[in-house]
Backbone bond lengths (Angstrom), bond angles and torsions (degrees), N, CA, C in turn:
res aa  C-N    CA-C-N  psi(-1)  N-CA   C-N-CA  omega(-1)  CA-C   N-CA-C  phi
1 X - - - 1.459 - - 1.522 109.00 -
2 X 1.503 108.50 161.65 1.568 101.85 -177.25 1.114 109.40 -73.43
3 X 1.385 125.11 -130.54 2.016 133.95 169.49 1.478 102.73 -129.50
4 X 0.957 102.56 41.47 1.899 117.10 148.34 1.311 123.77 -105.53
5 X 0.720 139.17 149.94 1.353 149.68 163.65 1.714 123.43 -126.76
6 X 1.207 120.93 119.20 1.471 124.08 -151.60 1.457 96.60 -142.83
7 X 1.524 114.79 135.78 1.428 139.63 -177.97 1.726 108.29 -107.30
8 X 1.317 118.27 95.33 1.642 112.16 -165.37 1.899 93.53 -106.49
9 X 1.157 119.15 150.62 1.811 125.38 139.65 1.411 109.22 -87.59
10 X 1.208 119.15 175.82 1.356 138.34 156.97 1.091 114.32 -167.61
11 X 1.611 115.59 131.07 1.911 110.87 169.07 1.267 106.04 -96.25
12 X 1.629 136.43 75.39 0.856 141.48 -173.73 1.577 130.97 50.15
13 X 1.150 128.97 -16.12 1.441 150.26 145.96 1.100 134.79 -78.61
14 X 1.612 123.47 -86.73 1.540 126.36 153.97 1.389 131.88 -63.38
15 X 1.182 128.95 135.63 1.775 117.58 154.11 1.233 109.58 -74.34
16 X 0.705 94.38 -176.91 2.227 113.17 176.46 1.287 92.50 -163.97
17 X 1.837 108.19 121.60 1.444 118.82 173.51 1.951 98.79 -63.62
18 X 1.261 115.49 178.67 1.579 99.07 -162.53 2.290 64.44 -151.50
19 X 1.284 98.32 -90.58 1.791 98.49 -168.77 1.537 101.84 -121.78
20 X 1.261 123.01 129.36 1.406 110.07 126.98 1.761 134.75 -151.89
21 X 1.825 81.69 168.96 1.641 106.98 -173.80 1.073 119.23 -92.52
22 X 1.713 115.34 131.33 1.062 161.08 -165.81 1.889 92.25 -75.17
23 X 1.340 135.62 76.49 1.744 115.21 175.15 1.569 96.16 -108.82
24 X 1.267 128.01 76.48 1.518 116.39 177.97 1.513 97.99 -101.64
25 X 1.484 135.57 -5.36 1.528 138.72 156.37 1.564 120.78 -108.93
26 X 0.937 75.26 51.89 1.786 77.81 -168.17 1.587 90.88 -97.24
27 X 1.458 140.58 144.56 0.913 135.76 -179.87 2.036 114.50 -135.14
28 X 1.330 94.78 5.15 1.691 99.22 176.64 1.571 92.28 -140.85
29 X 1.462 111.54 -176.53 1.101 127.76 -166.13 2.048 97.07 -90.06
30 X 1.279 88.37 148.98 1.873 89.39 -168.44 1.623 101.04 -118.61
31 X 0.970 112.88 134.70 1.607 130.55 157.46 1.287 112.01 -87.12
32 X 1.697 90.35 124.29 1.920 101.81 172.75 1.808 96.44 -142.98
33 X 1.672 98.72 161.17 1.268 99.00 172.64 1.586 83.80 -144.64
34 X 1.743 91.74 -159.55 1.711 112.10 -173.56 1.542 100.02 -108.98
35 X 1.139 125.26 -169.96 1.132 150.86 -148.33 1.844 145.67 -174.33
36 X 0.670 145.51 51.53 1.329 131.21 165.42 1.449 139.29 -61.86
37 X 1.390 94.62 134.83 1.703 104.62 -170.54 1.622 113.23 -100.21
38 X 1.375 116.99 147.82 1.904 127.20 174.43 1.532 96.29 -123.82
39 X 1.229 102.08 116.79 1.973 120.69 170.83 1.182 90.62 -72.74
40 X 1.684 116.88 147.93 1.148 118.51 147.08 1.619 124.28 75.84
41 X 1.458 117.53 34.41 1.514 104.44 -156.02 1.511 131.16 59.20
42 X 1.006 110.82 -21.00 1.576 105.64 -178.31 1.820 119.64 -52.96
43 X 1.199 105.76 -173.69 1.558 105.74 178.02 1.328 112.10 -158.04
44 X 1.324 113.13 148.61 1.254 104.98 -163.17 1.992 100.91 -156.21
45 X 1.612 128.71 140.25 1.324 118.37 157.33 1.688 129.74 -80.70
46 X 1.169 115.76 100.24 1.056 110.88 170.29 1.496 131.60 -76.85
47 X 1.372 113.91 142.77 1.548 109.39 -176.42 1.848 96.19 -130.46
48 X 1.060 93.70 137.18 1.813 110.94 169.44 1.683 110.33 -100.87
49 X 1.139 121.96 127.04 1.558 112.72 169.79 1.295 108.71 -153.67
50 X 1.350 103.38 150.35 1.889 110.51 166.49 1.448 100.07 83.80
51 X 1.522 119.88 25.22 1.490 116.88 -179.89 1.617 111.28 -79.07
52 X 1.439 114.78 137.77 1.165 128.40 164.66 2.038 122.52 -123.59
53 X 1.186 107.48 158.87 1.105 104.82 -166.89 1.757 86.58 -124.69
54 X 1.316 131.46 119.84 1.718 159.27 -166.83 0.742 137.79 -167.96
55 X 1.534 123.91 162.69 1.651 116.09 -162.83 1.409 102.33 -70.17
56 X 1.314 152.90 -166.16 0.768 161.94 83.36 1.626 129.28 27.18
57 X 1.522 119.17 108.77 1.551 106.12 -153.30 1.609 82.19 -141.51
58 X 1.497 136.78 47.51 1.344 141.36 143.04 1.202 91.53 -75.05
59 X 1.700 104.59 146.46 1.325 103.40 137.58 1.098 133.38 -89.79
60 X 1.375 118.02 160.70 1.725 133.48 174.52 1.569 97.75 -34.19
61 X 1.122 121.58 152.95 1.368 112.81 161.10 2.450 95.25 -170.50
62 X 0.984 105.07 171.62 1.172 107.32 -166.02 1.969 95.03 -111.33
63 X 1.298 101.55 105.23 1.512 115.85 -173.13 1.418 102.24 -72.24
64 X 1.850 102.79 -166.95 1.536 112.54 177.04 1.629 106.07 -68.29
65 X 0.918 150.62 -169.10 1.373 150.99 157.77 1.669 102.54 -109.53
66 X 1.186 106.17 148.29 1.547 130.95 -157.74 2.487 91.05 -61.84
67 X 0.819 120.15 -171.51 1.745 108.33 161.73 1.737 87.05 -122.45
């Protein structure tokens, strides 16, 4: 993989970029996990499933151009 690190969803069709990290100085091995957040006091069960760790499975596509 390159020195990005990228957090995607997909409902079986689209992705949706979700976060990503910038590790182009990273010089040891890095620990990351997932997360869920509750606004406001609330509470909530979260479940994670069907996670994989892969290259990159956007397609190519021709973005905004930089200004």
């Amino acid at each position: 993989m390159n020195n990005n690190l990228q957090s995607e969803v997909q409902d079986g069709n689209l992705y949706q970029q979700m976060r990503i990290c910038h590790m182009f100085k990273a010089t040891e091995n890095i620990k990351f996990g997932i997360y869920a957040c509750s606004p406001e006091n609330s509470s909530f069960k979260a479940i994670f499933t069907d996670m994989e760790m892969s290259e990159c499975k956007w397609p190519a596509h021709e973005g905004q151009q930089p200004d």
